[in-house]
C-alpha atoms as a printed R data frame, in Angstrom:
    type eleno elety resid chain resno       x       y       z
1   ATOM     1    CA   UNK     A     1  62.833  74.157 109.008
2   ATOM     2    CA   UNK     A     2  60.878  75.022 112.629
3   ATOM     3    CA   UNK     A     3  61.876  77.382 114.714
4   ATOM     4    CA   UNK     A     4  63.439  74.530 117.101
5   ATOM     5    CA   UNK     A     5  66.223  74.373 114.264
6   ATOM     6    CA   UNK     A     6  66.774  77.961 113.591
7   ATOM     7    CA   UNK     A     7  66.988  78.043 117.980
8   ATOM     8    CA   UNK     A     8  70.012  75.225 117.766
9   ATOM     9    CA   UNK     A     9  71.416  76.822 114.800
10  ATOM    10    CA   UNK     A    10  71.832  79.767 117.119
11  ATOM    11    CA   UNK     A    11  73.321  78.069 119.941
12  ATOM    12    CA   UNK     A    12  75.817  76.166 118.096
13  ATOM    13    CA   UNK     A    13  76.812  79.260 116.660
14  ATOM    14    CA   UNK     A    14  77.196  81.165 119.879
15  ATOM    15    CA   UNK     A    15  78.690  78.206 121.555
16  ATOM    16    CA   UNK     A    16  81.402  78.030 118.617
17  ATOM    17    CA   UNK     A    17  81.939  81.763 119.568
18  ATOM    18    CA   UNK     A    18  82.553  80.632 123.263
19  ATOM    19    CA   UNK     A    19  84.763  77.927 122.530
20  ATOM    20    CA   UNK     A    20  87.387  80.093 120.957
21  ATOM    21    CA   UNK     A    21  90.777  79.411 122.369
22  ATOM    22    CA   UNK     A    22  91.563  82.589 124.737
23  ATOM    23    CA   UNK     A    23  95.005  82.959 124.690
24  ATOM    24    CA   UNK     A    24  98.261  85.379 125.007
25  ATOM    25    CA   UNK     A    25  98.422  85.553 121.248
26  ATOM    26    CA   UNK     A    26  95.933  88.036 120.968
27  ATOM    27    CA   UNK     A    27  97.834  90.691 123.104
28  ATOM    28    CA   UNK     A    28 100.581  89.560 120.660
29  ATOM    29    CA   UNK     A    29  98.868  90.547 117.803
30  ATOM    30    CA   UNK     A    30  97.642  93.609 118.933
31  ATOM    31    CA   UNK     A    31 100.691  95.233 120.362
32  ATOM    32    CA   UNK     A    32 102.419  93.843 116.994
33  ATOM    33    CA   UNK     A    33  99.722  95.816 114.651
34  ATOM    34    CA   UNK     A    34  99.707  98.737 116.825
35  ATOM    35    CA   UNK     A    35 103.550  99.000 116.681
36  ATOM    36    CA   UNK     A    36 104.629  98.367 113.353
37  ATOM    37    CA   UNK     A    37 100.868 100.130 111.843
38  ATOM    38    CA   UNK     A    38 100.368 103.076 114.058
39  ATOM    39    CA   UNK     A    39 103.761 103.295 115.631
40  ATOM    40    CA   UNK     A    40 106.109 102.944 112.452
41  ATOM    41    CA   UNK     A    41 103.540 103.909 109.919
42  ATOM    42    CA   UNK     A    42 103.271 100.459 108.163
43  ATOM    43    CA   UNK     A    43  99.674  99.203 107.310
44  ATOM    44    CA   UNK     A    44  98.195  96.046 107.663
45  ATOM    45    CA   UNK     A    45  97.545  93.673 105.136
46  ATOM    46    CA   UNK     A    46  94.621  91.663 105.047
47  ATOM    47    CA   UNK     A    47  93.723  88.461 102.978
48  ATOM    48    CA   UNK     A    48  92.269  85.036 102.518
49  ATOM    49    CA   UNK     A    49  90.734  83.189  99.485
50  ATOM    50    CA   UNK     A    50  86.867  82.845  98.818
51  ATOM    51    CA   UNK     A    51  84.591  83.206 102.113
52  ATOM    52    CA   UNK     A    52  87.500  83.720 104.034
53  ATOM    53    CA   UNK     A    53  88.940  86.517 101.164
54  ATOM    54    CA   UNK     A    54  85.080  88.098 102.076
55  ATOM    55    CA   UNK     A    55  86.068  88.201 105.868
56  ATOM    56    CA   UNK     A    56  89.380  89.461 105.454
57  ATOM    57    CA   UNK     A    57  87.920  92.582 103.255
58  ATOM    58    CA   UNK     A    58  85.661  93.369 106.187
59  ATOM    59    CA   UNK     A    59  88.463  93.293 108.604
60  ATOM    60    CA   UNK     A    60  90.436  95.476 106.751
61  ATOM    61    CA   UNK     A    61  87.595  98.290 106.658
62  ATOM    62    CA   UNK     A    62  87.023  97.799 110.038
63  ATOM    63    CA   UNK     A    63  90.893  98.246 110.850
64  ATOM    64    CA   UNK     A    64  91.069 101.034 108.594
65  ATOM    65    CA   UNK     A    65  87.357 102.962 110.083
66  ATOM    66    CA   UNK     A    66  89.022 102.970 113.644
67  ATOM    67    CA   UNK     A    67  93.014 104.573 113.097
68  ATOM    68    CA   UNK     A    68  94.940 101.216 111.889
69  ATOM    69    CA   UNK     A    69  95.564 102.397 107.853
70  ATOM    70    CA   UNK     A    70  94.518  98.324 105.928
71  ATOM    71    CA   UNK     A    71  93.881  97.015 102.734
72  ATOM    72    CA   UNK     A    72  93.082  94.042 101.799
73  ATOM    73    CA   UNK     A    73  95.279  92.161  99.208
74  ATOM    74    CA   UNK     A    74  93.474  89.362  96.561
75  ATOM    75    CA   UNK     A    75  95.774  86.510  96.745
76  ATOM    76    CA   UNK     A    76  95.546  85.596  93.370
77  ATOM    77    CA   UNK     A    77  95.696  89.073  92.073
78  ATOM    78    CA   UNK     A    78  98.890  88.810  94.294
79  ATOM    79    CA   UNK     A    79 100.563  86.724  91.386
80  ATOM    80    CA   UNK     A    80 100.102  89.737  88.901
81  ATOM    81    CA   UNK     A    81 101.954  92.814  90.229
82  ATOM    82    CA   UNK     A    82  99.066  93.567  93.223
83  ATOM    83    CA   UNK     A    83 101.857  92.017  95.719
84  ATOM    84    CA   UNK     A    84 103.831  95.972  95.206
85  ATOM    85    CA   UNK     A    85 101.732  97.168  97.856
86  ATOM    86    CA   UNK     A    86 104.238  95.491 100.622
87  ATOM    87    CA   UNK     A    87 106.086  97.930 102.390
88  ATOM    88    CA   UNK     A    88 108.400  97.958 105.411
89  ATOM    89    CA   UNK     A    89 106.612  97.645 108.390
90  ATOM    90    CA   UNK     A    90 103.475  96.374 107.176
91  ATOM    91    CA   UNK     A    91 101.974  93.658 109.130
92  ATOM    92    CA   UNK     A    92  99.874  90.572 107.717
93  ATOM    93    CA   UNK     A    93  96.938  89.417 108.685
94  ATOM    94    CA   UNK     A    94  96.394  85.824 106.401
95  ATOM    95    CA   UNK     A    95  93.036  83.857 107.094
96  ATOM    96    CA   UNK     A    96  92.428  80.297 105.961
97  ATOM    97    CA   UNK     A    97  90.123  77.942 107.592
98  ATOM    98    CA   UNK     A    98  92.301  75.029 106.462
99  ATOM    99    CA   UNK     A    99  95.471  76.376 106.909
100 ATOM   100    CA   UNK     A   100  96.353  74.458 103.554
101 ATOM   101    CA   UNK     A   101  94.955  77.180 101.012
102 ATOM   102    CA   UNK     A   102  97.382  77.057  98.250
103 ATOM   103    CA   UNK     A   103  96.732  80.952  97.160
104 ATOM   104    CA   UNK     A   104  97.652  81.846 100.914
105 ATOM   105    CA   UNK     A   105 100.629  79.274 101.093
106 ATOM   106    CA   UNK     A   106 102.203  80.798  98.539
107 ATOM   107    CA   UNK     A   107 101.270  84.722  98.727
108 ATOM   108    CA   UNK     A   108 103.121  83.813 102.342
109 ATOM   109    CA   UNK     A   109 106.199  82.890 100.658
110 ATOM   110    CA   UNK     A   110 105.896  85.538  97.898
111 ATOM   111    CA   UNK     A   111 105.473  88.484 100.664
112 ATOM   112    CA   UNK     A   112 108.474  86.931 102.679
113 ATOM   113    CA   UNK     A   113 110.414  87.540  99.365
114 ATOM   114    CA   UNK     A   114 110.000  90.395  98.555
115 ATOM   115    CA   UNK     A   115 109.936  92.002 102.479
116 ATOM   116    CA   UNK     A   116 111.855  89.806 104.241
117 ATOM   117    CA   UNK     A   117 111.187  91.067 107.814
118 ATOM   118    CA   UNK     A   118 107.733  91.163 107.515
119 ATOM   119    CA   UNK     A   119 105.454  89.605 110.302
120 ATOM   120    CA   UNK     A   120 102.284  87.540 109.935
121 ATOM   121    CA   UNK     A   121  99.530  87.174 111.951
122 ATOM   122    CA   UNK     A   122  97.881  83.647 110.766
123 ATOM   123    CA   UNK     A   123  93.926  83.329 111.409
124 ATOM   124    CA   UNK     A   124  93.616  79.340 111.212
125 ATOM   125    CA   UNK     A   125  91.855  76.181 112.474
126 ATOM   126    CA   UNK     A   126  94.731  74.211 111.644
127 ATOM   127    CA   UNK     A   127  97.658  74.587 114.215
128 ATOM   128    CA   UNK     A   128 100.093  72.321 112.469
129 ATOM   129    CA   UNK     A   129  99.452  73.789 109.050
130 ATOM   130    CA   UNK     A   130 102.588  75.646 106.808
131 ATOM   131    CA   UNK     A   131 100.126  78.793 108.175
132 ATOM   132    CA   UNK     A   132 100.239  78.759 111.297
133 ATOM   133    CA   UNK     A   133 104.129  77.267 111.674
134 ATOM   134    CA   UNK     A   134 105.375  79.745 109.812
135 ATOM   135    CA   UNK     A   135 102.921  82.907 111.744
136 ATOM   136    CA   UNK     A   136 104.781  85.414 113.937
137 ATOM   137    CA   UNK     A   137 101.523  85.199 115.336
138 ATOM   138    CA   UNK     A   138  98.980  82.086 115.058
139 ATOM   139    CA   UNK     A   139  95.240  82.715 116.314
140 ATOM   140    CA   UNK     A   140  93.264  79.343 116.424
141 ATOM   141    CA   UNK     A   141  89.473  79.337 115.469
142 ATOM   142    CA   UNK     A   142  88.989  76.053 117.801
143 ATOM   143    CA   UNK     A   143  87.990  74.213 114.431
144 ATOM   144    CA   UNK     A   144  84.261  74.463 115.306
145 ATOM   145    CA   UNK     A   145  82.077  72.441 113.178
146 ATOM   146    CA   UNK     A   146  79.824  74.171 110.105
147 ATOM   147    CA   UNK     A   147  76.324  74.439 110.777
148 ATOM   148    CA   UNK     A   148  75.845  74.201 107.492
149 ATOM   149    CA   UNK     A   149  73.331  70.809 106.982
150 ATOM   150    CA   UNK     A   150  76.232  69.105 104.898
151 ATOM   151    CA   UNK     A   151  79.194  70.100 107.251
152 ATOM   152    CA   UNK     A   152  80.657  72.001 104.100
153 ATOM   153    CA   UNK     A   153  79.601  75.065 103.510
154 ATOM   154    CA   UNK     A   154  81.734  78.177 105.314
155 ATOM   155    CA   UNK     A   155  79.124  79.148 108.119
156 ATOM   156    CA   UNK     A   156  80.157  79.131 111.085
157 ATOM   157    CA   UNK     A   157  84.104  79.079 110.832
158 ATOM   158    CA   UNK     A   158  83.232  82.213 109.265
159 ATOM   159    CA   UNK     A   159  81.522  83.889 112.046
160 ATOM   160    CA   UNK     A   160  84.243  82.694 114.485
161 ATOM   161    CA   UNK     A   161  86.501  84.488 111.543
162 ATOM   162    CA   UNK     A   162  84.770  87.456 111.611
163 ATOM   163    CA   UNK     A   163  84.233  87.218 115.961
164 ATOM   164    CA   UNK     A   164  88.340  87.616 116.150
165 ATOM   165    CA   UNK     A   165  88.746  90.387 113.745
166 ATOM   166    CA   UNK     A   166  86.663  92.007 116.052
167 ATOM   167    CA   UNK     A   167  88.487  91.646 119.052
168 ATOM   168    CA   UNK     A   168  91.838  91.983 117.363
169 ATOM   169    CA   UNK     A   169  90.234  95.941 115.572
170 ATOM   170    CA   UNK     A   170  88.491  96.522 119.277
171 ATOM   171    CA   UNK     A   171  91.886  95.736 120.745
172 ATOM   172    CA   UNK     A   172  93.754  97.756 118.963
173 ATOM   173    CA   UNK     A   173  91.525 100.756 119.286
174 ATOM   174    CA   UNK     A   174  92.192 100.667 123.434
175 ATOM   175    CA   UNK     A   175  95.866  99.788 122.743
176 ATOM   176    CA   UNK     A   176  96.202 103.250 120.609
177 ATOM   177    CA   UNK     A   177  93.429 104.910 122.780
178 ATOM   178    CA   UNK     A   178  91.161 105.714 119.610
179 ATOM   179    CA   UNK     A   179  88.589 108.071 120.439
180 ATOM   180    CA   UNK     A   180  85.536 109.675 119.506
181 ATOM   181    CA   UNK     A   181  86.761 112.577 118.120
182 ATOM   182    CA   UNK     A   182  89.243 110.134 115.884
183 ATOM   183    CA   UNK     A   183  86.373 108.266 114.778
184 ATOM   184    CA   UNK     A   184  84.169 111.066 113.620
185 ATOM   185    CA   UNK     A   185  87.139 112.485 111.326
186 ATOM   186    CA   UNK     A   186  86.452 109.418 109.273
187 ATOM   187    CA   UNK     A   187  83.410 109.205 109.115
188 ATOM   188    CA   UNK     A   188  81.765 112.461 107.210
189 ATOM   189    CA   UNK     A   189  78.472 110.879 105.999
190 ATOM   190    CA   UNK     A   190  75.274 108.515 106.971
191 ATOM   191    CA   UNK     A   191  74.507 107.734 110.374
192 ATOM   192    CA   UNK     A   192  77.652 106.965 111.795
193 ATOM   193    CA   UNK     A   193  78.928 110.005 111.085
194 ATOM   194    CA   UNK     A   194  76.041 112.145 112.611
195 ATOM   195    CA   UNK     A   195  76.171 109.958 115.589
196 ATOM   196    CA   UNK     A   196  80.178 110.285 116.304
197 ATOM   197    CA   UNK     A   197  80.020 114.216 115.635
198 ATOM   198    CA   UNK     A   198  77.501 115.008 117.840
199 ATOM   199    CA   UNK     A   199  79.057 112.503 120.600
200 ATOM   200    CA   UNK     A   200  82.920 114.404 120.392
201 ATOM   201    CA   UNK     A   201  81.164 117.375 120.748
């Protein structure tokens, strides 16, 4: 590799970032999180299977660092009793490159069930997938192409997984007006912590 490839690595990445469909459903998801999470005291419910299982776990801590209470939920694990941590009022927030992830099909289904009012914000490349059909909310990726040298490998639909978490967790801190002082109250130790303390001071 020269440094010619790691430079259009890096722009196909950032333009993959860029070419992320900018639509309504964003405010859609936000207001939705922000009233059934912080609003009716639900939580939201993060998960996706594999790299996209990864992203949804680092959602969820995000969501959870900044005043929106989340967990992530293994889809498999699901299956075997895990799915009791549905509530009323929790939200869902399901990931799948695909769309057609069988775990995520069916923990869909299996939520739906057992909560039958409960909403689902869909994180998908695949707008005419079971997913993103069935989403109260469905947030496209733009189906970028992987960087990855066989066109495989989950690179950089993960990033563009990982870029709308962050506006949906960023969103949702204006929409509920999260401040400084908020953020420091969860954050006791490291850096962070030091950092927010001193700043609500």
């Amino acid at each position: 590799m020269q440094t010619n490839d790691i430079r259009s690595i890096l722009e196909r990445e950032a333009n993959a970032i860029l070419s992320i469909p900018v639509t309504d459903a964003y405010i859609k998801a936000i207001d939705l999180i922000a009233e059934q999470v912080n609003g009716k005291r639900g939580k939201l419910v993060t998960s996706g299977m594999g790299k996209a299982g990864q992203i949804a776990q680092n959602i969820a801590t995000t969501f959870s660092s900044t005043g929106t209470p989340s967990v992530f939920l293994h889809p498999s694990e699901a299956q075997h009793g895990d799915l009791g941590i549905l509530q009323e009022n929790d939200v869902m927030l399901l990931i799948s490159n695909s769309g057609k992830t069988r775990e995520i099909i069916e923990l869909m289904d299996l939520a739906a069930n057992l909560i039958p009012n409960i909403k689902f914000i869909v994180i998908t490349s695949n707008i005419e997938s079971v997913l993103a059909q069935k989403a109260d909310v469905f947030l496209s990726t733009g189906k970028p192409d992987e960087v990855c040298v066989l066109g495989l490998t989950p690179t950089t639909s993960t990033t563009i997984m990982t870029v709308i978490g962050d506006i949906l967790v960023v969103g949702t801190m204006e929409r509920i007006n999260f401040r400084v002082e908020d953020y420091a109250k969860r954050h006791h130790g490291g850096y962070l912590g030091d950092k927010s303390r001193e700043l609500s001071k």
